[in-house]
C-alpha positions, 0 to 999 in steps of 0.5 A: 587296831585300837582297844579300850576296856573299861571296868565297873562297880561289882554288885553282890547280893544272896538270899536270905539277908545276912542277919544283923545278929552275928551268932545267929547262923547264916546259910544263903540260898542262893549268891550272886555277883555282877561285875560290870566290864564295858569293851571297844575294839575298832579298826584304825584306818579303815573307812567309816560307813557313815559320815565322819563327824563334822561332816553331813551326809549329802542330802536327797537331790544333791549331787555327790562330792566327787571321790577327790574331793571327798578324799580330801575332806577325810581326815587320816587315822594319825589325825584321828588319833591327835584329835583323841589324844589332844596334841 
């Protein structure tokens, strides 16, 4: 299983602005905060339900490669992995 988490910018915002004189009092109706979080999980190993990359899907009216042949086009999730990582 492969995870990959990525995290962002946070955003804090409240009603009403702080005022720019700083003895003036400053008491917000409402705050909010928004942090950004972006997640992926995939399973390695298992088969792709569409077609890999660099391969086409078999157009309408061709015949289907045969499972060996299609079997030896696939490649595996070691190869997958090198191609992420560059080596």
């Amino acid at each position: 299983m492969l995870r990959a988490i990525a995290y962002g910018s946070e955003y804090n915002v409240a009603h009403p602005p702080r005022p720019t004189d700083v003895k003036v009092p400053w008491e917000p109706v409402w705050a909010a905060k928004v942090r950004v979080k972006s997640v992926a999980t995939t399973l390695l190993g298992l088969p792709a339900m569409e077609a890999p990359m660099g391969q086409e899907a078999v157009p309408a009216g061709e015949p289907a490669p045969r499972p060996a042949e299609e079997k030896a086009k696939k490649p595996s999730a070691l190869d997958i992995l090198r191609g992420v990582i560059g080596k």
